[in-house]
RODO-2510 file (C-alpha; in nm, 4 decimals, decimal comma):
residues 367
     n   res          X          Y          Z
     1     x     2,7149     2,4296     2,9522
     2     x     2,9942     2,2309     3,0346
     3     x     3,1841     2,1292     2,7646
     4     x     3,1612     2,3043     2,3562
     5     x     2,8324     2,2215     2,1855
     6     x     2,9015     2,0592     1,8350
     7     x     2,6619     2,2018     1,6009
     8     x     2,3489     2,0067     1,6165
     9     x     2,3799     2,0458     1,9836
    10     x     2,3867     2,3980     1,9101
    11     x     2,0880     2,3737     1,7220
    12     x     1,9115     2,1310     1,9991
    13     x     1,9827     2,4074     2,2197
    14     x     1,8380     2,6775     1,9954
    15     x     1,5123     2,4595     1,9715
    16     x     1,4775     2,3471     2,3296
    17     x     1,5003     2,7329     2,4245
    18     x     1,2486     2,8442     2,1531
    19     x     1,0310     2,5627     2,3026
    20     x     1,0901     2,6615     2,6601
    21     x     0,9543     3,0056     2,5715
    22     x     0,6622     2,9369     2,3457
    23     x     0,5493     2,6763     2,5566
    24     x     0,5971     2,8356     2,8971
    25     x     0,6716     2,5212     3,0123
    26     x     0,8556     2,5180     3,3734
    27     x     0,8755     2,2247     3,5117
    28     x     1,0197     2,2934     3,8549
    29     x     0,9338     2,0871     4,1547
    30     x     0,7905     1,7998     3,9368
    31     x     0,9705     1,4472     3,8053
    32     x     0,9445     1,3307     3,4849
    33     x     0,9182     0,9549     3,3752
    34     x     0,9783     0,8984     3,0260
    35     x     1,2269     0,7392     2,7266
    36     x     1,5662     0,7442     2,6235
    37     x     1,6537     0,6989     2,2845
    38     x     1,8441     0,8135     1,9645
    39     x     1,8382     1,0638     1,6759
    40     x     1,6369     1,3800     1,8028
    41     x     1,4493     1,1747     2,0988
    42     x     1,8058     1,1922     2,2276
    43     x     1,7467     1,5829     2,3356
    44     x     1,4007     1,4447     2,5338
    45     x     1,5325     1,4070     2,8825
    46     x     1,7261     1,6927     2,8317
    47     x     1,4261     1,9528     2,7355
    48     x     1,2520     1,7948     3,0430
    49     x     1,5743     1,8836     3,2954
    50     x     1,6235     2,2427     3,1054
    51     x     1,2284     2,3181     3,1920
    52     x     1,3453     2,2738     3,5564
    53     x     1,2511     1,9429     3,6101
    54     x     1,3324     1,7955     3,9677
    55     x     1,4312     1,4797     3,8061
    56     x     1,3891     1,2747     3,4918
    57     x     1,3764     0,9099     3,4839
    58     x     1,4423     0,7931     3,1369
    59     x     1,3912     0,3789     3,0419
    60     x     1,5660     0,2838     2,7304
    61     x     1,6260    -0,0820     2,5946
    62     x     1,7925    -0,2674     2,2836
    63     x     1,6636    -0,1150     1,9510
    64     x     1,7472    -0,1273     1,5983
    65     x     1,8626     0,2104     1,6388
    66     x     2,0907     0,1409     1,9362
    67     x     2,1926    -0,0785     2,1959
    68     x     2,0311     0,0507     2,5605
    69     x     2,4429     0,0791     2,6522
    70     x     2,4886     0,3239     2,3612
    71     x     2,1534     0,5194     2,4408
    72     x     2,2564     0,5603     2,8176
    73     x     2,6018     0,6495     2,7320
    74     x     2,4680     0,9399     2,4880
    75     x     2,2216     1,0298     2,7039
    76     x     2,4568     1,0592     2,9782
    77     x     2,7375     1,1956     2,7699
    78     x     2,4299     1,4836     2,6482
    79     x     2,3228     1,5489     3,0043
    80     x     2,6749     1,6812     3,1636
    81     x     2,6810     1,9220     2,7893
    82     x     2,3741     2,0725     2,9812
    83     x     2,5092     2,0731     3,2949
    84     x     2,2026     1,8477     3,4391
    85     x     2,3780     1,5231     3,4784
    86     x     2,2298     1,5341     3,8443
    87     x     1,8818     1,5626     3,7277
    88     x     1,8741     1,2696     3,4294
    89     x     1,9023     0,8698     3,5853
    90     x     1,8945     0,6432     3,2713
    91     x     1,7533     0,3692     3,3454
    92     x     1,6954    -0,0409     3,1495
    93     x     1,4084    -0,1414     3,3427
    94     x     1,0809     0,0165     3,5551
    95     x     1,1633     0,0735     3,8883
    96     x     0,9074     0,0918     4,1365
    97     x     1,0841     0,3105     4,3285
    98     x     1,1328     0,5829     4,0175
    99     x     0,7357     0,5169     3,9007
   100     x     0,5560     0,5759     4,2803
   101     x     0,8763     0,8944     4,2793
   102     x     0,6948     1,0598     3,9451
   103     x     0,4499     1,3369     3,8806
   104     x     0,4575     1,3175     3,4803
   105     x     0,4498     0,9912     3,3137
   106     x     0,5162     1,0401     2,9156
   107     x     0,3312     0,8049     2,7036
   108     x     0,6757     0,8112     2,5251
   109     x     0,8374     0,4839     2,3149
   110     x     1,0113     0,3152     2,5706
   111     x     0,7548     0,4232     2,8438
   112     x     0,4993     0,2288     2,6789
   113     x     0,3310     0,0094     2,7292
   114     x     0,2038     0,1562     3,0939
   115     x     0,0468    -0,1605     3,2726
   116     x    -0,1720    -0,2162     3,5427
   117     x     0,1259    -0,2572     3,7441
   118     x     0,2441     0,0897     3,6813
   119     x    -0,0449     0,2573     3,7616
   120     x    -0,0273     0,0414     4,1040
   121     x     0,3334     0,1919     4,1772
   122     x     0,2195     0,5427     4,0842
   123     x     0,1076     0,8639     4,3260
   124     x    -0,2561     0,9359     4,3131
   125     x    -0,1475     1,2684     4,1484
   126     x     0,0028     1,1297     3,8621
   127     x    -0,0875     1,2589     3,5295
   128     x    -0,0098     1,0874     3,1718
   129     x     0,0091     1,3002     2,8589
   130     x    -0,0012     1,1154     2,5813
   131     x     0,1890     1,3383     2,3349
   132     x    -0,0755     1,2765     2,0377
   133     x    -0,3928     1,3203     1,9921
   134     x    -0,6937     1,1577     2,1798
   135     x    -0,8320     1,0258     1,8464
   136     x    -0,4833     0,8117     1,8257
   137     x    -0,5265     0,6585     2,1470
   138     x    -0,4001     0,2758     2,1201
   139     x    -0,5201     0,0377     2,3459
   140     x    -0,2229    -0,1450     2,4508
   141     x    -0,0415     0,1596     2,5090
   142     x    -0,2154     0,2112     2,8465
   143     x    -0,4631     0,0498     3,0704
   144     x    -0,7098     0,2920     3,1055
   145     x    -0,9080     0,1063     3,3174
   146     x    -0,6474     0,0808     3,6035
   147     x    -0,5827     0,4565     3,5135
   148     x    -0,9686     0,5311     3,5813
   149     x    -0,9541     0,3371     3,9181
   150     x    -0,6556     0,4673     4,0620
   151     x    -0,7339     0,8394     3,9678
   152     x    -0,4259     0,8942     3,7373
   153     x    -0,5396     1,1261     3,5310
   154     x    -0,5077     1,1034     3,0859
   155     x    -0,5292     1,3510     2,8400
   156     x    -0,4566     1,3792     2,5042
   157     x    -0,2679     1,7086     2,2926
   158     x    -0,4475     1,9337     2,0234
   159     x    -0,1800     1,8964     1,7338
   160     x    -0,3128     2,1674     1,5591
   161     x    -0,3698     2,4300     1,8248
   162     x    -0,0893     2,7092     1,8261
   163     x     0,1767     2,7239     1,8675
   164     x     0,2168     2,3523     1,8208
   165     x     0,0659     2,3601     1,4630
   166     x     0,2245     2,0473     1,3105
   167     x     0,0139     1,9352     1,0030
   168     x     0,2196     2,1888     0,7809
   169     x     0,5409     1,9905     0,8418
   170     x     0,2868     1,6983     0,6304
   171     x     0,3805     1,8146     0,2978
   172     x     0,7161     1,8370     0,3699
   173     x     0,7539     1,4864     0,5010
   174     x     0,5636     1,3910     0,1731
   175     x     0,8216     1,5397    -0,0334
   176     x     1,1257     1,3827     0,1796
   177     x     0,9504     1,0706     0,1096
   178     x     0,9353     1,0823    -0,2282
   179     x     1,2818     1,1983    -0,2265
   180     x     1,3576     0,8641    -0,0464
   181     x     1,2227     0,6716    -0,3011
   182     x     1,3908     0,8049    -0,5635
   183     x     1,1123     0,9990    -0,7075
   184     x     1,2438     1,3632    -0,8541
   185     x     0,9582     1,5676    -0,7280
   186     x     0,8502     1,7604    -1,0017
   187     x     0,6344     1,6245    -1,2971
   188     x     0,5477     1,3643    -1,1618
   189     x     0,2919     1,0960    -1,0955
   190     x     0,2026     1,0194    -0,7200
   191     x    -0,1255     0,8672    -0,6046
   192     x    -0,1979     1,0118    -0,2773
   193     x    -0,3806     0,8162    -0,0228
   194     x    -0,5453     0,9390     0,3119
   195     x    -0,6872     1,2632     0,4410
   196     x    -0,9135     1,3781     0,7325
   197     x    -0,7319     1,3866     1,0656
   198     x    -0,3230     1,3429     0,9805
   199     x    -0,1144     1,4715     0,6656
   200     x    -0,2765     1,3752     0,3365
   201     x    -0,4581     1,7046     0,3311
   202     x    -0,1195     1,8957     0,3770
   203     x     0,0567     1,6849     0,1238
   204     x    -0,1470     1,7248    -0,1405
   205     x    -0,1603     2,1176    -0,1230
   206     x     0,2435     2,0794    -0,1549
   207     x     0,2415     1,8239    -0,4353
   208     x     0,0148     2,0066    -0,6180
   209     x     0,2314     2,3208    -0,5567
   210     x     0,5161     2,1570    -0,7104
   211     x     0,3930     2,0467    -1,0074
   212     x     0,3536     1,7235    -0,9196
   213     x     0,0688     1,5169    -1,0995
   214     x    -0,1612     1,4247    -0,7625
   215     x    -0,4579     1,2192    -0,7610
   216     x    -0,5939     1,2109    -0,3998
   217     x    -0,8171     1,0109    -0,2496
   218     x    -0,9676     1,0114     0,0422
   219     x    -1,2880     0,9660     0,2313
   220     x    -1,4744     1,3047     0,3786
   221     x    -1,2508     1,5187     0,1667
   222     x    -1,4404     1,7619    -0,0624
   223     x    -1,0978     1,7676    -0,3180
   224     x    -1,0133     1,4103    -0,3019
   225     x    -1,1873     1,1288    -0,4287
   226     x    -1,3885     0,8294    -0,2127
   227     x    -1,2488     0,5161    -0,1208
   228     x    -1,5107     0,3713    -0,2973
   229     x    -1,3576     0,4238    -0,6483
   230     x    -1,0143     0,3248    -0,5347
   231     x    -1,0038     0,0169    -0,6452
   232     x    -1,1702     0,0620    -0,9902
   233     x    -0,8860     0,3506    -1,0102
   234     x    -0,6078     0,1575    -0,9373
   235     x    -0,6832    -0,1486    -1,1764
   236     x    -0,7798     0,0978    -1,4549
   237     x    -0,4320     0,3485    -1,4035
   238     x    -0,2169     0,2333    -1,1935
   239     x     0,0586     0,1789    -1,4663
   240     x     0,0462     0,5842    -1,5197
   241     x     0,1527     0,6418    -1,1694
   242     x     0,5284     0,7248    -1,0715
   243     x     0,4404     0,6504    -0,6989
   244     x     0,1830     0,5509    -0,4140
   245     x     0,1796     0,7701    -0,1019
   246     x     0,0137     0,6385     0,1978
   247     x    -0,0902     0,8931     0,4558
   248     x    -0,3885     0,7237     0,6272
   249     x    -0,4034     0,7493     1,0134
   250     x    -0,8132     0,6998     1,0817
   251     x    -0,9759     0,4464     0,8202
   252     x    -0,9217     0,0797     0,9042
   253     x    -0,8989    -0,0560     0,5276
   254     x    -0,6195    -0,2462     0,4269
   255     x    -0,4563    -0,0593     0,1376
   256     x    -0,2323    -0,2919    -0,0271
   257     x    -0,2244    -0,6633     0,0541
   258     x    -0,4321    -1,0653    -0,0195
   259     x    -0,7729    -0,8285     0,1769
   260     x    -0,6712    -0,5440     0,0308
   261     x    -0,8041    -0,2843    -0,2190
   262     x    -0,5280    -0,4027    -0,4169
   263     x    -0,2751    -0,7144    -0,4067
   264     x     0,0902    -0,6302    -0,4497
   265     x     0,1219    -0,8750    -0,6940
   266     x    -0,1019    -0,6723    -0,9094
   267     x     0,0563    -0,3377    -0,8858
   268     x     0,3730    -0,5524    -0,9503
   269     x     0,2058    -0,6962    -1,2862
   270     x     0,0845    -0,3368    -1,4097
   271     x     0,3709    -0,1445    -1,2830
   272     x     0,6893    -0,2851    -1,2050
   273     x     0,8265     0,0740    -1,1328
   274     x     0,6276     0,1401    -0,8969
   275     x     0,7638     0,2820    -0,5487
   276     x     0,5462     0,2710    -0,2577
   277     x     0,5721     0,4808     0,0050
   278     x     0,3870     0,4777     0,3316
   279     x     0,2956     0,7521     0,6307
   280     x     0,0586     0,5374     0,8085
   281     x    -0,1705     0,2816     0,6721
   282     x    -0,1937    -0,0740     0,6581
   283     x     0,0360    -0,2346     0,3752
   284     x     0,1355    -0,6355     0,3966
   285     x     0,5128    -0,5517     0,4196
   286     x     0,5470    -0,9190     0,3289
   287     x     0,3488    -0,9068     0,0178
   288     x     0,5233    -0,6330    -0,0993
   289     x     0,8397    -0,8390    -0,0316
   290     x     0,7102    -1,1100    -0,2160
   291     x     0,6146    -0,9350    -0,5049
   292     x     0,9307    -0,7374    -0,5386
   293     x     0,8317    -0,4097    -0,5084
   294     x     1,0415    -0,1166    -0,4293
   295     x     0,8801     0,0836    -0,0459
   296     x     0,9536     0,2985     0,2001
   297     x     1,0789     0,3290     0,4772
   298     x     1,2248    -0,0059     0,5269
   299     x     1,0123    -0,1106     0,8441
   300     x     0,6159    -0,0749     0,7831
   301     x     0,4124    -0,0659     1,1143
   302     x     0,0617    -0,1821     1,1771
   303     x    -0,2694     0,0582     1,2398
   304     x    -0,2572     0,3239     1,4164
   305     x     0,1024     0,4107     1,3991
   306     x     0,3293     0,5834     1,2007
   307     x     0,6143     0,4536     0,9979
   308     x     0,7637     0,7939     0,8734
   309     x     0,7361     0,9881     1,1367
   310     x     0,8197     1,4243     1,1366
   311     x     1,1227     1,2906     1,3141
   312     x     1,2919     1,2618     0,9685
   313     x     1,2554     1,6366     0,8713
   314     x     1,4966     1,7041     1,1596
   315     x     1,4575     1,7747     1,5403
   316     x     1,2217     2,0456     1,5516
   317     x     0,8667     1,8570     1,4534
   318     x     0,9594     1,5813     1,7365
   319     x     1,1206     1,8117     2,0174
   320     x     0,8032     2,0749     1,9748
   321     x     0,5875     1,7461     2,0025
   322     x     0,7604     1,6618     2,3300
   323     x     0,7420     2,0388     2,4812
   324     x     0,3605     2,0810     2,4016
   325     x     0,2898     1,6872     2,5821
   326     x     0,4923     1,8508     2,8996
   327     x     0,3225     2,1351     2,8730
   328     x    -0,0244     1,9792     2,9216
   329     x     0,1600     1,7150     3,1693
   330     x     0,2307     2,0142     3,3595
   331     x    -0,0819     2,1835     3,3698
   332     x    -0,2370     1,8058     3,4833
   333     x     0,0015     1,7832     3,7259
   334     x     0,0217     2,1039     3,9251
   335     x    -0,3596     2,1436     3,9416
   336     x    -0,3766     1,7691     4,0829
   337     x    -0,0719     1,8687     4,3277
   338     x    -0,3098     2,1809     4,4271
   339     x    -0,5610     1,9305     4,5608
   340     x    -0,7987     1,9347     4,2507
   341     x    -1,0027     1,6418     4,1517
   342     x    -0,9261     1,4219     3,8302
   343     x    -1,3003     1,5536     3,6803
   344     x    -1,1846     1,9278     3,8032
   345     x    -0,8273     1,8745     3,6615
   346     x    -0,9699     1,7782     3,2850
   347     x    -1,2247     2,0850     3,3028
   348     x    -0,9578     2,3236     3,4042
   349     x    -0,6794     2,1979     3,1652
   350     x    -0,8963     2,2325     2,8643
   351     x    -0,8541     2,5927     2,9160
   352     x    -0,5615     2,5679     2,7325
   353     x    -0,5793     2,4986     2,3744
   354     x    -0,3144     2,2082     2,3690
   355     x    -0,5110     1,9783     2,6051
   356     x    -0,7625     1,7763     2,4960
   357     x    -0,9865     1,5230     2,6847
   358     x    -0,9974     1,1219     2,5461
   359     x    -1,2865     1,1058     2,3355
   360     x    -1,4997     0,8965     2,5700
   361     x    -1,3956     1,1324     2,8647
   362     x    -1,3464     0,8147     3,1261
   363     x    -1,2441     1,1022     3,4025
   364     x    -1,5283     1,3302     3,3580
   365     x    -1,7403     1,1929     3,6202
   366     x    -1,4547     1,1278     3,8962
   367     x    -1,4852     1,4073     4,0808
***
């Protein structure tokens, strides 16, 4: 350490460590490819040099969160705190050079999306973790098919498998949320949608904890109730309800919208107090808009992502996240290094709780 930690550097510290150690991630020997960027995805270059990492490449651009300038002078700024300066190149564009130069490419913001011509540039060892789960697995994140030919192996990360464990932090980001809105969190109303695989589940153990009036629904949940009667529900009630909570990651239906289960105008008509707040799920931002409804957060993303992300309880949820993808990066990578085909390197790497195949398994029978 170079210069005097303020304190949430302290605290990035404390976490990185922790992760270091529960992880036993050691990265020595291998180079990283992944983002720069603000808020706690700041520290992510950083945790990648303090695991030993021979070098990271970091890509950054203009955001709403930051101009690429700002990013690489914080990450820079970060980096000589940590005394790896040497180790971290911020970079505004993919590099050839830095791609073919890189054992572990993070499916990481920036990263993405990792073309065809990536995959060209890369080392036939190359591995890509995609720091969430296979069942999340987007398309246009990653051509899979160039991935396949070239022998650059994929895998996915077990978000539930210890010591990651993240669903817990679900209720808690539920409760921030509400908190967002404006909502008091205790006796109130909250209509809670989604369950399965992501947070509802979580969420509505904590609302309920808190004495906060839940009605849940969600499909293949034995305490919520099927999709099937949302709609009926929501014309029937929806004026009782303090709040809508979205928290649905799998299910393809659009909640709120002109094709949805419900039209914004008509929430608006029976409850012009409503606050909407959304996880993941598909909402017509613009219908909400139009209608004049009150939402959160202020950007609402399309399927399959997340627009309130564990990144706004604080830089734990998103720095563990990082650690366990590097982790099963690491494993990818070293057994490939050894000589190990891309069929051998998924069989062996599921010996470790965190890594999990894609669900189709498109490296199974490379061998």
């Amino acid at each position: 350490m170079s210069q005097a930690f303020t304190s949430e550097e302290h605290r990035a510290n404390r976490i990185i460590k922790s992760a270091l150690n529960d992880y036993d991630l050691n990265l020595s020997g291998l180079t990283v490819y992944t983002e720069a960027a603000t808020g706690p995805y700041l520290y992510s270059p950083i945790l990648a040099a303090s695991a030993g990492a021979k070098h990271v490449y970091a890509v950054t651009d203009d955001s709403r969160y930051g101009t690429k300038e700002e990013v690489q002078r914080l990450t820079n700024h970060a980096a000589q705190k940590w005394d790896v300066e040497n180790r971290i190149t911020v970079t505004f564009d993919t590099k050839k050079t830095q791609i073919s130069d890189t054992d572990i490419i993070t499916n990481s913001g920036f990263v993405r999306p990792i073309s065809e011509q990536m995959v060209s540039w890369a080392k036939k060892t190359a591995v890509v973790p995609l720091m969430y789960e296979p069942w999340e697995f987007r398309p246009d994140d990653i051509a899979l098919d160039a991935c396949v030919d070239h022998d650059i192996l994929v895998m996915g990360l077990d978000e539930g498998a210890e010591p990651l464990s993240i669903y817990p932090y679900g209720g808690f980001l539920g409760v921030k949320l509400l908190f967002n809105m404006g909502i008091e969190g205790y006796k109130n109303s909250v209509l809670l949608i989604g369950g399965g695989i992501g947070f509802g589940h979580s969420m509505h153990e904590s609302f309920t904890a808190l004495g906060i009036s839940t009605e849940w629904f969600a499909d293949g949940e034995s305490e919520a109730r099927p999709y099937s009667e949302l709609q009926t529900h929501l014309r029937n009630h929806m004026a009782e309800y303090d709040a809508i909570v979205i928290a649905e990651h799998d299910a393809e239906l659009q909640f709120i919208g002109a094709d949805g289960i419900v039209t914004a105008r008509e929430l608006k008509q029976q409850n012009p107090a409503l606050r909407i707040g959304v996880v993941a799920g598909q909402v017509d931002q613009t219908a909400l808009d139009q209608a004049g409804l009150d939402y959160y957060p202020d950007q609402i993303r399309g399927y399959g992502y997340q627009s309130y992300q564990p990144s706004e309880l604080g830089l734990k949820p998103p720095l563990e996240l990082y650690a366990a993808g590097l982790r099963v990066g690491e494993i990818m990578a070293r057994h490939r290094l050894s000589g190990c085909s891309v069929g051998r390197t998924s069989l062996l790497a599921e010996r470790n709780p965190l890594a999990v195949p894609l669900e189709n398994r498109p490296f199974r029978s490379v061998e």
